[in-house]
NUKOLTI-16672 format. One line per 3 residues: their letters; for each residue x, y, z of C-alpha. Coordinates in pm, whole numbers, padded with zeros to 5 digits. Example, Ala and Ser with C-alpha at 12.3 -4.5 7.8 and 13.67 -1.06 7.14 Angstrom:
BEGIN
as) 01230/-00450/00780; 01367/-00106/00714
END
This chain:
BEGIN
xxx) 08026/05936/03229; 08379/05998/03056; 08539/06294/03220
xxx) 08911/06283/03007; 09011/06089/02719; 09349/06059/02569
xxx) 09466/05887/02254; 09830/05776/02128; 09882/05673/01790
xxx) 09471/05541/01739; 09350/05642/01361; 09501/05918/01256
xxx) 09627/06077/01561; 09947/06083/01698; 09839/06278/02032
xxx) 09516/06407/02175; 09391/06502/02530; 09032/06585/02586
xxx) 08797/06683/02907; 08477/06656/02827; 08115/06818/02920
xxx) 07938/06605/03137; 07610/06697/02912; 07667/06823/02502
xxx) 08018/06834/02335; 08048/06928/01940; 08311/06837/01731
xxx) 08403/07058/01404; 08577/06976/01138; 08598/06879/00714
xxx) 08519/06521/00623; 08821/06294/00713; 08942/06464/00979
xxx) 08931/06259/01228; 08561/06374/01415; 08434/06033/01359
xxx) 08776/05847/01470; 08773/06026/01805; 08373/05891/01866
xxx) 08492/05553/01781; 08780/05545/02036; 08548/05634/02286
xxx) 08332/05369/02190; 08623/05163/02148; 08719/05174/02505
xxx) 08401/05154/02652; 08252/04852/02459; 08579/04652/02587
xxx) 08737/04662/02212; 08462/04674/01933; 08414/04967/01690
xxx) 08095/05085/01515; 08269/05130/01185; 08328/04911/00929
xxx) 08669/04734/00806; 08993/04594/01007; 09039/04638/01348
xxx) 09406/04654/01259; 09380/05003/01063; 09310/05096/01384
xxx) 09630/05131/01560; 09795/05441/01327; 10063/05369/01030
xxx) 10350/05272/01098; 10303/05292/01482; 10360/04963/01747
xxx) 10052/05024/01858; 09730/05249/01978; 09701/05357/02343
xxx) 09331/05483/02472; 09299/05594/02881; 09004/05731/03004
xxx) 08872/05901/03356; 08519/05764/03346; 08267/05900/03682
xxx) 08117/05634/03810; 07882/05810/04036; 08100/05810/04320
xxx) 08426/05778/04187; 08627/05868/03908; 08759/05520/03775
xxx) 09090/05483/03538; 09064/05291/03230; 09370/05187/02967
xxx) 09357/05015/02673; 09653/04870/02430; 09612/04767/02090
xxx) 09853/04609/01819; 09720/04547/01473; 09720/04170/01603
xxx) 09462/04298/01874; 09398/04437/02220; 09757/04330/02415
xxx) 09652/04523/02771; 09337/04626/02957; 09371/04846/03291
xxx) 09107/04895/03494; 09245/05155/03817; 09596/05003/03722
xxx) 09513/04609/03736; 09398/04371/03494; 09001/04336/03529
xxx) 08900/03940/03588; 08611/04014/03251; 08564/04253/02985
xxx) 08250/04316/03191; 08433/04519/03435; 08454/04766/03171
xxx) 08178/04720/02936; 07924/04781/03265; 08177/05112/03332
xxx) 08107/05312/03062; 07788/05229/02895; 07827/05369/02541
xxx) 07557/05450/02219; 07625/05563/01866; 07383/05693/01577
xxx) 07584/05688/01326; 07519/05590/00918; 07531/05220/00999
xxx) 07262/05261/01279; 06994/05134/00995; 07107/04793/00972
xxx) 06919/04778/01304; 06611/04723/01070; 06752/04622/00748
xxx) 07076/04391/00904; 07095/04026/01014; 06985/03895/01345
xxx) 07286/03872/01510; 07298/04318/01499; 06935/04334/01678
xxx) 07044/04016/01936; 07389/04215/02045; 07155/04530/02031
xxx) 06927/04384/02258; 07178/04180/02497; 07351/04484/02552
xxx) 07065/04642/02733; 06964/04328/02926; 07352/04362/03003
xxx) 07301/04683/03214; 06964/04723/03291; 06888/04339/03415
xxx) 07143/04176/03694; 07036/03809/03575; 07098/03812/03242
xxx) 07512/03785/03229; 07537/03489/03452; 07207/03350/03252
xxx) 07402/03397/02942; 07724/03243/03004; 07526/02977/03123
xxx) 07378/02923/02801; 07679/03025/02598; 07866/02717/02759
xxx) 07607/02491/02760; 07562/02582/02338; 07904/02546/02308
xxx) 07888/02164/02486; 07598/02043/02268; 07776/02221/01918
xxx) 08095/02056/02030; 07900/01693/02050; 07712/01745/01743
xxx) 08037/01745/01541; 08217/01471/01790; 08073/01214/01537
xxx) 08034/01018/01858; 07739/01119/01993; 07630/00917/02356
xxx) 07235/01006/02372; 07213/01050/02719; 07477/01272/02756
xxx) 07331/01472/02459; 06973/01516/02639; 07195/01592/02936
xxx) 07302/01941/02717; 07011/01955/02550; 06838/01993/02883
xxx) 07101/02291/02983; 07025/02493/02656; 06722/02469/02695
xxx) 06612/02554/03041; 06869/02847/03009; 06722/02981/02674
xxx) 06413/03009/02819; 06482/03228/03103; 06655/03374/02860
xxx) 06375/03416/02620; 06153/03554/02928; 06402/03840/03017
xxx) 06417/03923/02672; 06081/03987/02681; 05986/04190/02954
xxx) 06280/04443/02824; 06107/04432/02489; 05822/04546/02648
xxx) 06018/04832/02852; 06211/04935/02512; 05864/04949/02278
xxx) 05716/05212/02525; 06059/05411/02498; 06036/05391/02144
xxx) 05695/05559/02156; 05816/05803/02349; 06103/05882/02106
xxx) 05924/05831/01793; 05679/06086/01906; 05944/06374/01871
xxx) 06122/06199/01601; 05843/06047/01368; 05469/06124/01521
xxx) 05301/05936/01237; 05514/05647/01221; 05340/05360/01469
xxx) 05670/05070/01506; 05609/04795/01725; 05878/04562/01826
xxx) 05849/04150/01954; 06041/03859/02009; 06099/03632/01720
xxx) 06214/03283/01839; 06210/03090/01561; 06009/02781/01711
xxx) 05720/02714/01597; 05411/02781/01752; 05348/02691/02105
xxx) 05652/02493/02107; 05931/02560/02365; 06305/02526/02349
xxx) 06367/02172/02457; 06075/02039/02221; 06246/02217/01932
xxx) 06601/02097/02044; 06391/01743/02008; 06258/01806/01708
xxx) 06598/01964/01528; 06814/01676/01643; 06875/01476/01375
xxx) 06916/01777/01162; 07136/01941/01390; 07385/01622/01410
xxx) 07343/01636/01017; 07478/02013/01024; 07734/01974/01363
xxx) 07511/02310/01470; 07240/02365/01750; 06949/02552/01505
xxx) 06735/02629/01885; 06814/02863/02156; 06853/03180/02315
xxx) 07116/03227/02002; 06902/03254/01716; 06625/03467/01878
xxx) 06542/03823/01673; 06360/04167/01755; 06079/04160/01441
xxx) 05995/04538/01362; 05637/04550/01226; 05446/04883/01095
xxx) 05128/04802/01082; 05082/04418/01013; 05425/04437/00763
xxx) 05784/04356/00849; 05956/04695/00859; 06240/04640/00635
xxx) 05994/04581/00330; 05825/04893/00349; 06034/05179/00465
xxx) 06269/05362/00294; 06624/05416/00424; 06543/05760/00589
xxx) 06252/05629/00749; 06455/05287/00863; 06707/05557/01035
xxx) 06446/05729/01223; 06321/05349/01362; 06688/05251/01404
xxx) 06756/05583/01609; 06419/05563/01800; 06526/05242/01918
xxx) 06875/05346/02038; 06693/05613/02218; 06510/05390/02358
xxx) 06772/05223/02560; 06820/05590/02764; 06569/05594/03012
xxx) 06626/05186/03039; 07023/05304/03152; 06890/05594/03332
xxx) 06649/05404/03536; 06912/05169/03719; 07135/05457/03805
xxx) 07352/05523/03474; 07462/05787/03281; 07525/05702/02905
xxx) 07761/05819/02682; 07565/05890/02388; 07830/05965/02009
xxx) 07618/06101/01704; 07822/06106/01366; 07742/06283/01088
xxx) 07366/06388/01157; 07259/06549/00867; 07330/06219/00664
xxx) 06983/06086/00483; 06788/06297/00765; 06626/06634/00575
xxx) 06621/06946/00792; 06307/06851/00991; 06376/06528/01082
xxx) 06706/06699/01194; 06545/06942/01428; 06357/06692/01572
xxx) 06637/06463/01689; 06833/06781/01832; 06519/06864/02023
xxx) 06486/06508/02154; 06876/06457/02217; 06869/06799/02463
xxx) 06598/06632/02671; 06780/06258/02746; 06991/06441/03064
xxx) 07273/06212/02916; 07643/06351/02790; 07627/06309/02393
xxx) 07914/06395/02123; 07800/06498/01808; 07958/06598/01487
xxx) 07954/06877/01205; 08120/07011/00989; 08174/07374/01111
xxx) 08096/07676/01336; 07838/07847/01159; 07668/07517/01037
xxx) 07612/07452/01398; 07548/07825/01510; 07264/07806/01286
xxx) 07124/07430/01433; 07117/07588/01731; 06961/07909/01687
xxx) 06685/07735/01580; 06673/07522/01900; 06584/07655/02272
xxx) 06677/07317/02418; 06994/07317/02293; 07055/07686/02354
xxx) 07021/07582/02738; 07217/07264/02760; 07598/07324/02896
xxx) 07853/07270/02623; 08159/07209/02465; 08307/07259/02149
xxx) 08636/07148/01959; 08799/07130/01655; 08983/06848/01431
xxx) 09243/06901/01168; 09424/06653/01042; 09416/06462/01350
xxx) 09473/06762/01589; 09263/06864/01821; 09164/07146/01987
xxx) 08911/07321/02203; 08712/07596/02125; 08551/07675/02455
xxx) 08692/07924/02706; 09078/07880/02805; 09098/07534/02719
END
């Protein structure tokens, strides 16, 4: 779990230095601030560069500065680990993991495993198939040892087969030769895939029981192929229209989660509240997955009380103080989130911090901090 964090010149703050609870941690302040800036340095630094938000990566690093500086004391369980990150607007210049370069972003992604509900969480049901892929690769990624080296596998052996597709020079043989690779890979892939589906549906039960009782989601593999067909005989079947396109159109890399309530894809029924109690539910989900093989997640919740009503609210606050895992969360002020909590005996219980952002600054509001 993160223990410190310090920022130089990220978003719109010059300076900030921050120990954190190990289980709830608030942080107050108006709209534009900078509440949702600090979440997305943490998850910044702890998804090895990405951000949840949308626009340039660039606008990251604050005006007029060289560039943004993020270090973090993350506890690993039996250590407390040191973690720096550089950025320029022309991208990440310098990763430090205990004061050396790491051989793989994976060194740092597997560190500091990192969730966010935020606004954007609902493209989980409503976005492409790439956001529910990277959604579910990420928890293969730290719940199931095979799946990295499985991956890269497949990732080079896609990359072979695209890069042959658009040689316009293609040698058959060595073309079934990659075709084989993809395959074989995809599949194991496919079959990992799988069995976490299964593990992340009954979490989602679990969570959409506090969150949504009535709402029944279930959640499979879509592949693509058609049916009873595996990889290889697709690969067989696409080839000519792959060499046509200079693109692979079978694999591990165009596989989907398909929400269904009821017998009806989810995104043409539900309405965008309802889509952000599935999308949550299924970030939940992912909690007792982490928790299972050992880790502690950092969980970051911006701006709650958007397109949730006061119920649904209560209900994720009541859920949230049961996970056991350190969460950020932010409102707008003190007696906005006096009130949440008189209202909830979990959260009354749970060990926590609170701080406050203006313009950029920010302070603590617990004890002597």
């Amino acid at each position: 779990m993160l223990n410190r964090l310090q920022l130089g010149d990220f978003r719109n703050y010059r300076q900030a230095d921050v120990s954190l609870s190990p289980s709830l941690n608030v942080i107050l302040g108006d709209n534009g601030s900078g509440k949702t800036s600090l979440l997305e340095a943490i998850y910044f630094i702890g998804s090895g560069g990405r951000s949840f938000r949308g626009g340039r990566l660039s606008r990251l690093v604050r005006d007029g500065a060289e560039a943004a500086t993020l270090y973090a004391e993350v506890h690993d369980g039996e250590s407390v680990r040191r973690l720096g990150v550089r950025r320029t607007p022309g991208g990440i210049d310098a990763i430090k993991l205990d004061g050396a370069t790491p051989k793989a972003l994976s060194e740092v992604a597997t560190l500091l495993p990192v969730l966010a509900l935020h606004p954007g969480s609902v493209d989980l049901v409503f976005g492409a198939s790439a956001l529910r892929r990277r959604f579910m690769d990420w928890g293969m990624f730290h719940v199931e040892h095979e799946f990295m080296p499985l991956w890269r596998t497949a990732n080079a052996a896609l990359k072979q087969r695209n890069a042959l597709l658009r040689s316009g020079s293609i040698n058959p043989r060595e073309l079934g030769f990659w075709d084989q690779q993809l395959a074989q890979t995809s599949d194991r892939i496919e079959g990992l895939r799988r069995s976490y589906l299964k593990e992340l549906q009954a979490g989602l039960d679990d969570a959409l029981a506090v969150l949504s009782p009535d709402m029944k989601i279930r959640l499979r593999l879509q592949t693509g192929r058609q049916k009873g067909e595996d990889t290889l005989a697709a690969l067989q079947r696409l080839r000519q229209d792959d060499i046509r396109r200079g693109f692979s159109q079978a694999g591990f890399h165009r596989s989907d989660i398909r929400i269904d309530i009821g017998e009806v894809v989810a995104r043409d029924r539900l309405s965008r509240g309802q889509a952000k109690l599935v999308a949550y539910g299924m970030v939940l989900a992912q909690l007792p997955l982490i928790q299972r093989v050992g880790k502690v997640c950092t969980l970051l919740v911006d701006d709650l009380a958007a397109e949730l009503d006061e119920e649904h609210r209560h209900r994720l606050l009541q859920y949230l103080a049961m996970t056991g895992h350190q969460t950020l969360i932010t409102a707008l002020d003190a007696p906005q989130w006096a009130a949440i909590v008189n209202d909830n005996n979990a959260l009354q219980a749970i060990e926590s911090k609170m701080f406050h952002v203006e313009h950029g600054k920010l302070r603590s509001l617990t004890g002597s901090e």
